[in-house]
C-alpha positions in Angstrom: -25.7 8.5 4.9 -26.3 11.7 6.5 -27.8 15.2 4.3 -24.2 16.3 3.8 -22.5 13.2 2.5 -25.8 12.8 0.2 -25.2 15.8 -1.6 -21.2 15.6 -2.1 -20.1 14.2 -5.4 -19.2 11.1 -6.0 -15.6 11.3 -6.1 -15.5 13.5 -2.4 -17.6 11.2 -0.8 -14.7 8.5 -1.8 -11.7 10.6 -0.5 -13.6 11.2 2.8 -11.6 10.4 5.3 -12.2 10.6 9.5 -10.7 9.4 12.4 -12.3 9.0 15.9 -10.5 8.2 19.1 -12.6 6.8 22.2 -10.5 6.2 25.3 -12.2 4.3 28.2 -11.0 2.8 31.7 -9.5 -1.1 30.5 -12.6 -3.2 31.9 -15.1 -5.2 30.3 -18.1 -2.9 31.5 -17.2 -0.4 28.9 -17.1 -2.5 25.8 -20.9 -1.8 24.9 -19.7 1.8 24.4 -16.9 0.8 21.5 -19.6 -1.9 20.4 -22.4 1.1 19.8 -19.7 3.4 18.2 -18.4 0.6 16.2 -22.3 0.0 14.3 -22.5 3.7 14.1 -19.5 4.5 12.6 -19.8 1.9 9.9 -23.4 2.6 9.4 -21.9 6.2 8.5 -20.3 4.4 5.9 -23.0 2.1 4.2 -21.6 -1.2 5.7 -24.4 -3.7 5.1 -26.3 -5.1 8.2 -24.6 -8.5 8.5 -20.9 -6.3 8.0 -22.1 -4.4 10.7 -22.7 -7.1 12.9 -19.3 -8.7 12.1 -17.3 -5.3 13.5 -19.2 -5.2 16.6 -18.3 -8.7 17.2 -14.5 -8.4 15.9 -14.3 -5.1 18.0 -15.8 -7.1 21.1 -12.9 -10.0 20.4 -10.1 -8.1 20.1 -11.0 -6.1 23.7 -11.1 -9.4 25.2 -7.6 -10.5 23.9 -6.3 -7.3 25.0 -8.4 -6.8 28.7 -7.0 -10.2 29.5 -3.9 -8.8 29.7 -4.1 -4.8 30.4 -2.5 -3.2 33.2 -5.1 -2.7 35.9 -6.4 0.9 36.3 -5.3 1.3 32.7 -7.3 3.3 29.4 -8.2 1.0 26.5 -7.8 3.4 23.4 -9.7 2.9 20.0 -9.0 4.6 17.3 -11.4 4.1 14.2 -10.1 5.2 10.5 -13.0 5.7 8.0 -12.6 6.1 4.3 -15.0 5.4 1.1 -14.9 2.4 1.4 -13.3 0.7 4.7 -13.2 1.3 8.0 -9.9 0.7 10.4 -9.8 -0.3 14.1 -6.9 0.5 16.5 -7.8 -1.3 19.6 -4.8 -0.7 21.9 -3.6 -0.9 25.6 -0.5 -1.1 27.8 0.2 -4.5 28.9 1.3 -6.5 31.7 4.4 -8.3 29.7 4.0 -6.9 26.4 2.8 -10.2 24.7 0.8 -9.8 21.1 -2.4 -12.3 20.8 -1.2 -15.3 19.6 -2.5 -16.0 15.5 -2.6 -19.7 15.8 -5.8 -19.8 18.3 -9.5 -19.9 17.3 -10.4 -16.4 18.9 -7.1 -15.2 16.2 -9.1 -17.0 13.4 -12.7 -15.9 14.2 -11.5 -12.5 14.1 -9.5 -12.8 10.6 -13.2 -14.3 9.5 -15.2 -11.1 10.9 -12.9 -8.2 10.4 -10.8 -8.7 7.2 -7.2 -7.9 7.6 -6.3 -8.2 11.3 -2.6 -7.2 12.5 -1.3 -6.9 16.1 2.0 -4.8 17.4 3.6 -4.0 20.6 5.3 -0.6 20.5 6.4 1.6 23.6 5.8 0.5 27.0 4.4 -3.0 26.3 1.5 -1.5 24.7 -0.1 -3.8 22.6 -2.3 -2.9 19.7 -4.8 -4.8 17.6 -5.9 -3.5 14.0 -8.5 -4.6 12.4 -9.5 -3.4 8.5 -13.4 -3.7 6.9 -13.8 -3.3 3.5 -17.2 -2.7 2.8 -18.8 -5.2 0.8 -15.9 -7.8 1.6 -18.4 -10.2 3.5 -17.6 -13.5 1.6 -14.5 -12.4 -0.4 -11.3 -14.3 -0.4 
């Protein structure tokens, strides 16, 4: 919590809402940078060590489904949505063939278990997005 969000009331600091957009080259060296925002960002909103933990690691999973198939010499865009009480992930890039991550895998499943709500889409150009949603304090919850 930083000296500003401290000192809102209680009903602001619910309706807070930011969005931040990191765009970096498609290749695996870069994914400590969205890892390090990713902790950050949900630090910024409270998230509990072990929920913390979780994001990086969802965050880290849903690159890899998407890097495996990203265009080379492509941008990997992230988009991060935090409100009072979740956070939401865009993780997208343009394709090869267009192909959303299949839901019946084990990678699919381990990244329901860390994130929450987990979604994919392709929309224009055969880019294919991943979004994940954190609740905070969700760890555990059905």
């Amino acid at each position: 919590m930083t000296e500003e969000t401290a000192a809102m009331p209680a009903s602001t600091k619910l309706s807070v809402r930011d969005v931040v957009t990191v765009k970096l080259p498609a290749a695996g060296a870069y994914l400590s940078v969205l890892r390090t925002a990713t902790a950050g960002l949900a630090a910024r909103l409270d998230f509990t060590l072990d929920e913390i933990e979780d994001l990086r690691i969802a965050v880290d999973e849903a690159c890899a489904m998407l890097l495996a198939q990203a265009v080379p010499g492509t941008d990997l865009t992230c988009e991060f949505e935090l409100t009072g009480e979740a956070m939401r992930i865009a993780v997208s890039v343009l394709t090869v063939d267009g192909t959303v991550p299949s839901r019946d895998t084990f990678a699919w499943t381990v990244l329901s278990s860390l994130a929450g709500e987990v979604d994919s889409q392709v929309g224009a150009d055969d880019r294919v997005t991943v979004t994940l949603q954190k609740r905070r304090g969700s760890a555990g919850a059905p």
